[in-house]
C-alpha positions in Angstrom: -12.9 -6.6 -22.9 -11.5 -8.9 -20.5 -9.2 -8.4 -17.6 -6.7 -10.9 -15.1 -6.0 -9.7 -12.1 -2.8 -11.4 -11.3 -2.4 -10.9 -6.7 1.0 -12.4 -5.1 0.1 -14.8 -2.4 0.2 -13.9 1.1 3.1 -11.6 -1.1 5.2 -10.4 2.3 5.6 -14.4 3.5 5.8 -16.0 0.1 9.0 -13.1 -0.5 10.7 -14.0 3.0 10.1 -18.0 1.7 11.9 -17.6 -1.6 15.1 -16.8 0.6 14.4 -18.6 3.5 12.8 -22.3 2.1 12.8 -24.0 5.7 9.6 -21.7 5.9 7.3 -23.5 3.6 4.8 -25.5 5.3 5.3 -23.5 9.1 3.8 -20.6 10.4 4.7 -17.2 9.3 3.7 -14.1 10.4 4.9 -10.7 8.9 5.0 -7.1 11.7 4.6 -3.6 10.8 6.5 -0.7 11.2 8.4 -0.8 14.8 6.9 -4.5 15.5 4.0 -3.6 16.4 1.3 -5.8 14.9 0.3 -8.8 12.3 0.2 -7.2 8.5 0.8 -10.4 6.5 0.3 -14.2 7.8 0.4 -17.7 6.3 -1.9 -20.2 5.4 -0.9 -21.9 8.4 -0.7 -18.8 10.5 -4.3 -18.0 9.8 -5.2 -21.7 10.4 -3.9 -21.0 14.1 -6.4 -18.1 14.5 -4.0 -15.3 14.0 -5.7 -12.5 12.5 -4.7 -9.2 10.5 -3.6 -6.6 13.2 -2.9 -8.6 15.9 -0.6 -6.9 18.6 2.6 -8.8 18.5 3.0 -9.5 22.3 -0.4 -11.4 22.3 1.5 -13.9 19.7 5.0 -13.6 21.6 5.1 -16.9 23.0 4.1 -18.7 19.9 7.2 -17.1 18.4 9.0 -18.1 21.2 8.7 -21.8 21.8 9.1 -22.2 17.9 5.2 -22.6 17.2 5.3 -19.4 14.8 8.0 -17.8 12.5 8.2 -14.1 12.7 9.8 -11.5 10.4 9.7 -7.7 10.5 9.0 -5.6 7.5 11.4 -5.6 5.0 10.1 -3.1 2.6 13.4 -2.7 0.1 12.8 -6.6 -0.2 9.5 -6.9 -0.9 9.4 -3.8 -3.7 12.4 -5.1 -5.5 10.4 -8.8 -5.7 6.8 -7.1 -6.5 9.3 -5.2 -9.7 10.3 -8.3 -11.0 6.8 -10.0 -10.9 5.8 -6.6 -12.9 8.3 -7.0 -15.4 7.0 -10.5 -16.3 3.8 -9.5 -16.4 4.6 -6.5 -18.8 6.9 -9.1 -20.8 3.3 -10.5 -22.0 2.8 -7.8 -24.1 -0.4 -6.6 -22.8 -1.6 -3.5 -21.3 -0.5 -3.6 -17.6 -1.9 -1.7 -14.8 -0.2 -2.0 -11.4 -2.5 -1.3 -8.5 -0.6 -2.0 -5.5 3.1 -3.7 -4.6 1.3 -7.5 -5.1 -1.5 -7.0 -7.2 -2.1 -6.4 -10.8 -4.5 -5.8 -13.7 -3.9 -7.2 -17.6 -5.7 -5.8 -19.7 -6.8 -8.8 -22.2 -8.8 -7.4 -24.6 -11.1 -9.7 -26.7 -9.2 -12.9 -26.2 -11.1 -15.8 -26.0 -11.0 -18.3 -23.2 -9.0 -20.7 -25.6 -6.5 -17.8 -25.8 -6.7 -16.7 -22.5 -6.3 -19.6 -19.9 -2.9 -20.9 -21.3 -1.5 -16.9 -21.3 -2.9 -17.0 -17.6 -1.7 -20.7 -16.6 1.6 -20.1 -18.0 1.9 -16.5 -16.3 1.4 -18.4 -13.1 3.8 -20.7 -13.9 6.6 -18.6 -14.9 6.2 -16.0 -12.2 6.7 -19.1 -9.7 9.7 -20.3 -11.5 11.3 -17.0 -12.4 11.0 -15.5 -8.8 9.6 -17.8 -6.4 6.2 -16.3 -5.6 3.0 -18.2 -6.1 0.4 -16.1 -7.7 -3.0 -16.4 -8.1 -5.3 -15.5 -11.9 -8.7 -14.1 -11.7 -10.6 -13.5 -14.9 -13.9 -11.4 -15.6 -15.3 -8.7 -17.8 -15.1 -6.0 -15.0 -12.3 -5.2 -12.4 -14.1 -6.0 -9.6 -15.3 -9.4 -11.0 -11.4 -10.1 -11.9 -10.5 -9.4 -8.4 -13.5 -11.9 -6.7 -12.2 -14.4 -9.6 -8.7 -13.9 -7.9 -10.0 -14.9 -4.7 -11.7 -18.1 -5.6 -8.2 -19.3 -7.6 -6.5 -18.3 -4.2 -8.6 -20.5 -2.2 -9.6 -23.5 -4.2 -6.1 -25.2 -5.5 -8.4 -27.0 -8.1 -8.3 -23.9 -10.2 -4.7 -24.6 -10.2 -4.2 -20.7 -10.1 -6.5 -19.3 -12.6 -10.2 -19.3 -12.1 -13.0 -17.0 -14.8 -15.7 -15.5 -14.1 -16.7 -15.8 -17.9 -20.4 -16.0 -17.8 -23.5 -15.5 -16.4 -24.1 -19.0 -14.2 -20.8 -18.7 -13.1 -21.1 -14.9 -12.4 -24.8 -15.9 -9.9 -23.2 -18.4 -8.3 -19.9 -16.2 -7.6 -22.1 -13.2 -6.1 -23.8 -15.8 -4.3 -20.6 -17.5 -2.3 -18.5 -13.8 -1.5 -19.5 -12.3 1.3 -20.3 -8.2 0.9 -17.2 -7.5 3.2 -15.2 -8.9 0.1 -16.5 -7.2 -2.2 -13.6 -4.4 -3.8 -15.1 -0.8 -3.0 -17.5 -2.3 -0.4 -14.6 -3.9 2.5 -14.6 -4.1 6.0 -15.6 -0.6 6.5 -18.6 -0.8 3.9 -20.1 -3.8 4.9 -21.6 -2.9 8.4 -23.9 -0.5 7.0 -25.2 -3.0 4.2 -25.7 -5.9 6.5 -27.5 -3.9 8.8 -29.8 -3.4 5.7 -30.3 -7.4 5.1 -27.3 -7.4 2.2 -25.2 -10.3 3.1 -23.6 -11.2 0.1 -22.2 -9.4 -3.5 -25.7 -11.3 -4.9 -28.1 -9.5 -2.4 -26.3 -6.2 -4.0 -26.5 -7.0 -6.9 -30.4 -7.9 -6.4 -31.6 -4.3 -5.2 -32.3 -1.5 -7.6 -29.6 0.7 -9.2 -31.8 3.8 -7.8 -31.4 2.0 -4.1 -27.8 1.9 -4.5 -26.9 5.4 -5.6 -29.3 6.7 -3.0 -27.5 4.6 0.2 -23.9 4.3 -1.5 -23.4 7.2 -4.2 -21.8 7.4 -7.5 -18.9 4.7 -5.8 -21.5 2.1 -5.0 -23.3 2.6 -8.4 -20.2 1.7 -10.0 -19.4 -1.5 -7.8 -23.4 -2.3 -8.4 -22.2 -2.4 -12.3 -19.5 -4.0 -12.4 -21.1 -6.8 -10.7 -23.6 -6.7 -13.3 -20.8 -7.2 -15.7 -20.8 -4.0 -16.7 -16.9 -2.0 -17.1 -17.9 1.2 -14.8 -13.9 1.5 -13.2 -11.5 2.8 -15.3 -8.3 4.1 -14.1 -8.6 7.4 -15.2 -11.8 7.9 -12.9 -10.1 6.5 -9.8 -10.4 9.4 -6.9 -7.2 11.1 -6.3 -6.3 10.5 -2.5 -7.4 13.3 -0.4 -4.4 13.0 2.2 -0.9 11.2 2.2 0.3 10.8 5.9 3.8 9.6 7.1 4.3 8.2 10.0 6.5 6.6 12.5 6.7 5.6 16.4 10.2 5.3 17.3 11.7 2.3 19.1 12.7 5.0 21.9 12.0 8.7 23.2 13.4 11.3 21.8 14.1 14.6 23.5 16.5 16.0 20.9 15.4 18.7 18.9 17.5 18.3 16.1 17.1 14.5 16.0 13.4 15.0 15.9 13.3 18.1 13.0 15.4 15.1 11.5 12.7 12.9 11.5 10.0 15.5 10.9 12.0 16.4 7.5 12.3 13.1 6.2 8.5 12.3 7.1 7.6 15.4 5.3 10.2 14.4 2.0 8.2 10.8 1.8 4.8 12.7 1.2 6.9 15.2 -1.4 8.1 12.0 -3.3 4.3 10.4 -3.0 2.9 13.4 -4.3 5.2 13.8 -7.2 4.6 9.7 -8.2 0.9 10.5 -8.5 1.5 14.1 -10.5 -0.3 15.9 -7.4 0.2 18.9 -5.4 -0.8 19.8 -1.9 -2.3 22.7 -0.6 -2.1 21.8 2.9 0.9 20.3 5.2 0.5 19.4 9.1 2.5 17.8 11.6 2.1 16.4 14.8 3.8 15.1 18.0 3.3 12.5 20.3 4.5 11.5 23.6 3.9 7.7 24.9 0.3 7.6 26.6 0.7 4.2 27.9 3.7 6.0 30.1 1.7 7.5 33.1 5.0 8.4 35.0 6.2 10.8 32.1 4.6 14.3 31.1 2.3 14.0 28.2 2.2 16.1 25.3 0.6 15.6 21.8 0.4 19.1 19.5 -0.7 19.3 16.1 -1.1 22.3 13.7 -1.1 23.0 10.2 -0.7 25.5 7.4 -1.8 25.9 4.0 0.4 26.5 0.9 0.1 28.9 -2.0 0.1 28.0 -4.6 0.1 24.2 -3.8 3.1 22.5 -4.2 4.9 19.1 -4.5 8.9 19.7 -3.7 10.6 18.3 -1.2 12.0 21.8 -0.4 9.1 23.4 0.1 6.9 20.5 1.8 10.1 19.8 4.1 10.2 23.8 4.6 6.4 24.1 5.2 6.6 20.9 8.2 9.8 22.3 9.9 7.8 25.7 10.3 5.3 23.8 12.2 7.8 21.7 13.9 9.4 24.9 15.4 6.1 26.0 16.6 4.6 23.4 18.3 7.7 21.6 19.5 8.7 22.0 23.4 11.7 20.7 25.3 10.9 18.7 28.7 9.2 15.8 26.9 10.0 12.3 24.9 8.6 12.2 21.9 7.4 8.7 21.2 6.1 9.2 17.6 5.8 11.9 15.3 4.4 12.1 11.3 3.4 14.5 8.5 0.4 15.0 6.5 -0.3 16.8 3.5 -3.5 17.1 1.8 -6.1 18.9 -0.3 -4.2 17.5 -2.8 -4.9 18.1 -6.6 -3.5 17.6 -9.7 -0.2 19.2 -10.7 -0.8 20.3 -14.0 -3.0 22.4 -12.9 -2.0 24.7 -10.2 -2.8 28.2 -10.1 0.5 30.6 -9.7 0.4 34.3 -8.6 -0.6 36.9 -11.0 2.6 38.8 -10.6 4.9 35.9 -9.9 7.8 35.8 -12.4 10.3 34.9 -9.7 7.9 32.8 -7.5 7.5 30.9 -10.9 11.3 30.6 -11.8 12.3 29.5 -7.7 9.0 27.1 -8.4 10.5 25.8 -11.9 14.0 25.4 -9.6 12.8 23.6 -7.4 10.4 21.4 -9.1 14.2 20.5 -11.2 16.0 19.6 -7.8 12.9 17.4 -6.7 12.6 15.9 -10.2 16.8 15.0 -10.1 16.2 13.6 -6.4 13.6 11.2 -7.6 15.6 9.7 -10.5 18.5 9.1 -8.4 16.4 7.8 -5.8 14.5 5.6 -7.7 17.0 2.5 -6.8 17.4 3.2 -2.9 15.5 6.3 -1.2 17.7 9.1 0.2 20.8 8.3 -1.5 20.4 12.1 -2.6 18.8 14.5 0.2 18.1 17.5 2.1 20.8 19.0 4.5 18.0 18.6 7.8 17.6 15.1 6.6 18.0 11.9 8.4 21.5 10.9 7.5 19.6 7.6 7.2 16.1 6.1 5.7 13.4 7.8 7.4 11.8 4.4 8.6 15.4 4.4 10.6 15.2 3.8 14.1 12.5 2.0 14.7 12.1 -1.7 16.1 13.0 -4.4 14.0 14.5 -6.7 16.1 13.0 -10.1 13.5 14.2 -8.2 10.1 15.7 -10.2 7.6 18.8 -9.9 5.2 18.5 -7.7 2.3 18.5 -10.3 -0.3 18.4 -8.8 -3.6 19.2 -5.1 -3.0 22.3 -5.1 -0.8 25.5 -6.5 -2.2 26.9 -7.3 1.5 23.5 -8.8 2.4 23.4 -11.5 -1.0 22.8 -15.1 -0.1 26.4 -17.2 1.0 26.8 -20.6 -0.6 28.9 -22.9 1.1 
């Protein structure tokens, strides 16, 4: 078995490009939610020194005096671009597994390399020309081989998109040039812990024994010390089930208004709901929390959280939005200005398995109720969110309100927002 793991370019800048073409070649950098720092940058952007996170206002006068481009998060843009890359993909005819908005796994099979680098170069190709977003091709024998592959055709243009990790001298001498803080299931977060144990690159993990790894990095690090070895050991269906789905926003202003913020608090909690549902899980646990601006030393400060626990667990909007409101109501008190607010749900498991009351006849009928009503809400949501939604809702989207003061047009989703030719 052999898989391609097909990553959009810098995805966020490379879809504000394909609309906006007196981009290529500048700098380009792409702000969370409400503005407030760097989640996407340019080759050229990163060539400045700009790095992932990085507070806007430290960058504000590069944006200023025209030295950097800057563009808020446009979310309904980028999914509906990542869907049309997915659909080429999955016009192929292979197995497809999406694994995030701009990345992707095929699933080649036993294709030979005389097979599988013209599917790959001419994937590249058509992607580019069919949607405008440069991709890059990484082949290997594992997933996490496919994704270091991806890396090196991402950097190197002399892989002209597609580079394979398709043996054993090129798999040494790949371990040997990544760094461990690139390594997929090691990261950032990982790496400080091995390095402080001499392990430098994906080749010193590689070197130590299997019995080393699972003792210092469990069952997960076993798995990564496989695949490295060219051995399959991550298959979707073992993939852990996220332990906690959070929703949050901090508003472009205060808000004292009750109502306005149960609003907010309702459509936070319906966004974990619909998260829940798209990955067949249930929650047993919901909590919310408040927060007034700390940096705002003339203003009262205030930040309350609590939380209750639902049984059985559940994955409606109705009863998610119903469980966060409760809380809401409790730990919510006039007299301040709330500068941010989210919901979390968690001990989350899986939904076809969830344990209802002996005696529950009509707790299971209102459940099979309102599992239908969340069910209809996602399919005619599935093209624009809250087109169909709770009463206490936002009469908006729940990312509403915050800052984005560099957002642009709405491209390919909004009829009054299409591209004017003159």
């Amino acid at each position: 078995m052999m898989y391609a793991l097909v990553d959009c370019n810098n995805f966020f800048v490379s879809c504000e490009r394909v609309f906006q073409p007196w981009l290529e070649g500048r700098a380009v950098v792409v702000l969370s939610n409400n503005d407030g720092c760097v989640v996407a940058r340019s080759n050229e952007a990163k060539a400045l020194g700009i790095k992932m996170g990085t507070p806007f206002f430290r960058i504000r006068k590069l944006t200023e005096n025209g030295g950097v481009e800057v563009r808020s998060s446009n979310y309904r843009l980028y999914g509906d671009m990542s869907e049309r890359v997915m659909r080429i993909l999955r016009g192929t005819g292979l197995e497809v597994e999406v694994y995030s908005i701009d990345e992707a796994f095929m699933l080649l099979g036993g294709m030979n390399p005389e097979q599988y680098m013209p599917l790959c170069r001419g994937t590249v190709a058509r992607i580019r020309q069919w949607t405008g977003i440069p991709v890059s091709i990484g082949v290997a024998p594992t997933r996490t081989l496919a994704k270091m592959a991806s890396h090196f055709a991402k950097r190197y243009p002399a892989y002209r998109g597609v580079c394979a990790i398709d043996d054993g001298t090129k798999r040494s001498k790949a371990l040997s040039l990544t760094e461990i803080s690139e390594v997929w299931g090691v990261g950032r977060r990982g790496a400080p812990k091995l390095e402080s144990a001499g392990i430098r690159t994906a080749a010193d993990l590689a070197a130590r024994p299997e019995e080393w790894v699972h003792r210092n990095m469990g069952i997960g690090g076993v798995r990564t010390w496989r695949e490295l070895h060219g051995i399959p050991s991550i298959d979707r269906d073992i993939e852990e089930r996220r332990q906690s789905i959070c929703t949050s926003r901090s508003f472009a202003g205060l808000i004292e208004d009750k109502e306005e913020l149960a609003a907010r608090v309702s459509d936070f909690a319906a966004a974990c709901a619909r998260k829940l549902r798209k990955e067949n899980s249930v929650a047993a646990k919901v909590a919310v929390f408040l927060d007034t601006n700390r940096f705002r030393e003339d203003l009262p400060q205030y930040s309350p959280a609590l939380e209750t626990e639902l049984d059985p667990p559940a994955s409606s909007t109705q009863e998610i939005v119903k469980a966060a409101l409760g809380i809401f109501g409790r730990i919510y008190r006039p007299g301040f200005g709330y500068k941010r607010a989210g919901v979390t749900v968690s001990g989350t498991g899986s939904a076809d398995i969830v344990q209802m009351p002996l005696f529950g006849e009509e707790d299971m009928k209102m459940r099979e109720r309102t599992e239908a009503l969340s069910g209809l809400m996602d399919r005619i949501n599935a093209g624009e969110e809250n087109l169909l939604r709770l009463g206490i809702q936002h009469p908006g989207h729940y990312a509403d309100g915050i800052r984005r003061e560099h957002c642009s047009r709405l491209y390919s989703t909004d009829w009054n927002e299409l591209m004017e030719i003159k």
